[in-house]
Structure formats: C-alpha cells, structure tokens
C-alpha positions as CSV (number, residue, x, y, z in Angstrom):
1,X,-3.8,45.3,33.9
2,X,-2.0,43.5,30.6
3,X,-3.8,43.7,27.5
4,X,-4.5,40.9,25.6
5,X,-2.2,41.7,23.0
6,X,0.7,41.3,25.4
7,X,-1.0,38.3,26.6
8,X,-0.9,37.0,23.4
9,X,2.9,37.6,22.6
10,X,4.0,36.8,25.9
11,X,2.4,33.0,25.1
12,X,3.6,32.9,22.1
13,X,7.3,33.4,22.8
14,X,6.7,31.2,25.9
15,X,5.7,28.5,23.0
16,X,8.2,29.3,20.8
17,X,10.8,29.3,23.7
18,X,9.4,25.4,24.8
19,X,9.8,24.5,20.9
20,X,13.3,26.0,20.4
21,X,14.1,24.1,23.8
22,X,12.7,21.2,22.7
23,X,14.7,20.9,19.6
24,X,17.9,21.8,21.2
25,X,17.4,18.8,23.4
26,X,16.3,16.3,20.8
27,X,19.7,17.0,18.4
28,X,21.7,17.0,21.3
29,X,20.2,13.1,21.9
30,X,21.0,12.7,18.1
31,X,17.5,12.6,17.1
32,X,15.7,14.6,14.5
33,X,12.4,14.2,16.0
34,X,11.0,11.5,18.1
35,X,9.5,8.7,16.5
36,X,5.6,8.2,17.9
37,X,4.6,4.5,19.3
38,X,3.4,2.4,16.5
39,X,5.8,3.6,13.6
40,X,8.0,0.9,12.5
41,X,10.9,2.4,14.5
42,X,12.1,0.1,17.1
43,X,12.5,2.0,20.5
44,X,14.3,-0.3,22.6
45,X,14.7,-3.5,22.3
46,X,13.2,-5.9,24.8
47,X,13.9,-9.4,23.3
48,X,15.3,-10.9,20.0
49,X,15.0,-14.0,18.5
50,X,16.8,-15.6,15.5
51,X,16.0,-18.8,13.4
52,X,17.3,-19.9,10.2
53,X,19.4,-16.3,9.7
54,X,16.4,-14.5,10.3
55,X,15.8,-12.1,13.6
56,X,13.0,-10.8,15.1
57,X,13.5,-7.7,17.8
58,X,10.1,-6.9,19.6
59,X,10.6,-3.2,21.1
60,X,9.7,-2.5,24.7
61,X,7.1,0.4,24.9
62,X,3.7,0.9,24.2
63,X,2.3,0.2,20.4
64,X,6.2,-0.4,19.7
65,X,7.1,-2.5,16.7
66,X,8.1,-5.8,15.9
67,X,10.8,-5.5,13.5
68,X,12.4,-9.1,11.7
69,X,15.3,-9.3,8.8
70,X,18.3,-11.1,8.0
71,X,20.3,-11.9,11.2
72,X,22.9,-10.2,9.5
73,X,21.6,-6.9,9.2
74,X,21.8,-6.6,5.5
75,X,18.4,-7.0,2.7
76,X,15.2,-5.7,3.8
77,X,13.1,-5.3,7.0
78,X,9.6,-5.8,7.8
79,X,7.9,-4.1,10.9
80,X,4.3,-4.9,12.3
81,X,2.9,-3.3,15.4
82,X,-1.2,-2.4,16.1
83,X,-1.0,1.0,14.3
84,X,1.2,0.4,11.6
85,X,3.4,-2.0,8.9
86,X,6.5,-1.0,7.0
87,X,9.0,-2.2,4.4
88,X,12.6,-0.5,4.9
89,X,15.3,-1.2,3.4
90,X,18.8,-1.7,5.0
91,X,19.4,1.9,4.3
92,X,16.4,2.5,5.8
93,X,14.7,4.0,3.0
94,X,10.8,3.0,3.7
95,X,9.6,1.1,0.8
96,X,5.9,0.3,2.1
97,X,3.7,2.1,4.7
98,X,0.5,1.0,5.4
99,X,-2.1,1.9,8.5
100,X,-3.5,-1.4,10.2
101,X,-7.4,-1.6,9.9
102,X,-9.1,-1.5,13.1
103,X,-10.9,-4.0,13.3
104,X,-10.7,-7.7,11.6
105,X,-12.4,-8.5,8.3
106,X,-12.1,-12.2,9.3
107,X,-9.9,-13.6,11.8
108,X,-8.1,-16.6,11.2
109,X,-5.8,-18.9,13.4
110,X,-2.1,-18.6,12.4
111,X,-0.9,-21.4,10.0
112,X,0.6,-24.7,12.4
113,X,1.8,-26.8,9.2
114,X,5.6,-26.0,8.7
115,X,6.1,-23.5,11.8
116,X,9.4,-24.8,13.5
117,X,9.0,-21.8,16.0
118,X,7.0,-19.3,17.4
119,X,7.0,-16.3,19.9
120,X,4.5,-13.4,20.8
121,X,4.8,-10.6,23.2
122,X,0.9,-10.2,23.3
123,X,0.7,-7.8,20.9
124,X,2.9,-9.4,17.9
125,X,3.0,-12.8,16.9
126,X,6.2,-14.4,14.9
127,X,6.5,-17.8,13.2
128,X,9.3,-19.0,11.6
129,X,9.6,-22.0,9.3
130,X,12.8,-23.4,7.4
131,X,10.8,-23.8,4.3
132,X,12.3,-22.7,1.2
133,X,15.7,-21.0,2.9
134,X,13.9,-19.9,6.0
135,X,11.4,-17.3,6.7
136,X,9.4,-15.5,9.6
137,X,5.8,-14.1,9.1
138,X,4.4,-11.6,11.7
139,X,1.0,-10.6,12.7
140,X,-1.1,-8.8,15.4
141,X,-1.8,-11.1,17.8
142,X,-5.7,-10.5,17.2
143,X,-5.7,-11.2,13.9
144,X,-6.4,-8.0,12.5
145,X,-4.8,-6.0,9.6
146,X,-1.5,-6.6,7.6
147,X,1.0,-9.4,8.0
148,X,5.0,-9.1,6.7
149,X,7.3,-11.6,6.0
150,X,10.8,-12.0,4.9
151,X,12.2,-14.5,3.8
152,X,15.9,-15.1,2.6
153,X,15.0,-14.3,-1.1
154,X,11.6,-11.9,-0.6
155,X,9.9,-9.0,2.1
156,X,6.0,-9.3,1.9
157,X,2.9,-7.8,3.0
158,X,-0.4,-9.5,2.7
159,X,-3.6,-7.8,3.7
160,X,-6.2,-9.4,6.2
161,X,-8.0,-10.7,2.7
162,X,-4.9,-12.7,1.7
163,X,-3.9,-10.7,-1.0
164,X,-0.3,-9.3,-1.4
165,X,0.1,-5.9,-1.2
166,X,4.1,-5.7,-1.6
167,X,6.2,-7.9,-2.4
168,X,10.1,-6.8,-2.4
169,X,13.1,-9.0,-3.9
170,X,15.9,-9.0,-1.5
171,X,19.5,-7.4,-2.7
C-alpha cells in the first residue's frame, strides 16, 4: 500500500507535468497564455463591418468581444462584450478596463436620430453615424453596463448613467 505522502508527490508532479505541458503547447502556438471569453481580445473573427473609416470585428466564440477602430488599424480601439470593456491602443497597451455591471441601472433604447447604420450579433450592438467625421458606439444588446465609441478624433466610455468614464484623444 502507498502512503499518502507518495500520493501526494506523485499528484503533484502529475500537475506540475500537465502545467509544464501546457505551456510548452501554448508558446509553441505563439501565445503567452490564453485569453478567457469576455476580455477585449478578439478570438476569431466572425464578421466585420466598416462605415465612414471606422470597423467593427465581432469575434466568434462565447462572451467574445466586439472590437471597432479606424479602418486603418492605426489610433485607438474600443472593445465591449457582456463581461468586459477596454480601451487599447494601437500598440495594444490597455488604457481602460472596466467590468460590465450585471444587471441594468435603467435601460434605454439605442439613439435612432443620426444612425446611418447598424448591426448586432445578439450580444453586441453597433451604430454608426457620419456625424462629425464618423463614429461607431457599441453596447450590450440588453442594455446593460458600459458603451465605447470611437470616433475619428476621440475613444470613449460612458457608463449606463450617461456619464463619461474615459475619454481618449486619438494620435
């Protein structure tokens, strides 16, 4: 009969061995770690859209992001999903992170006046509008939480009470 010492150790490096393997296998797939669902990193994406130099990639996965910026890759991008918002910037340096509230203080019906076009994948809504230069604002589809913008001269976050909780100036 083993002890439970070696019972112990024998786990252990069977753990240890799964997490060495593990890492192995993710820098051989060029990734540090993988990114959970719901943080701002687009897996892969299932549909873009551009309007007025602006694009919006929704990921495919579950809880995946939303992520919109200048059609040309350059200034800063804003990313919505259920979980989570973010700021980055082209670098991808992340400039705001923010958790989305659970539930809605007060939900609203997204703006109609100046919207030139629209898309949602059911759990992410986009508008865009040509005012001023062109922008696209993005929310959950419920309602709930945080909604980012970017426009051609400014990024943006405004919380479900209308307030803005970042505002960045594009390069």
């Amino acid at each position: 009969m083993r002890s439970p010492r070696s019972i112990l150790a024998a786990g252990l490096c069977f753990v240890l061995a799964a997490g060495v393997f593990a890492c192995a296998a993710a820098a051989a797939n060029g990734h540090r770690r993988p990114h959970p669902p719901g943080t701002g990193v687009p897996t892969t994406p299932a549909y873009s859209e551009t309007h007025f130099g602006l694009t919006c990639t929704w990921a495919d996965g579950h809880g995946a992001a939303t992520t919109c910026g200048r059609a040309d890759g350059s200034g800063l991008r804003v990313s919505v999903s259920q979980r989570l918002v973010t700021v980055r910037s082209a670098s991808g340096k992340v400039l705001f992170m923010r958790v989305q509230s659970k539930r809605a203080r007060r939900p609203s019906a997204p703006p109609t006046a100046g919207v030139a076009f629209s898309h949602s994948d059911g759990n992410v809504l986009c508008l865009w509008s040509a005012a001023n230069g062109g922008g696209a604002l993005c929310r959950t589809a419920d309602g709930r939480g945080y909604t980012v913008g970017v426009l051609s001269t400014v990024a943006v976050v405004i919380s479900d009470a209308s307030d803005i909780v970042f505002i960045g100036k594009q390069p």
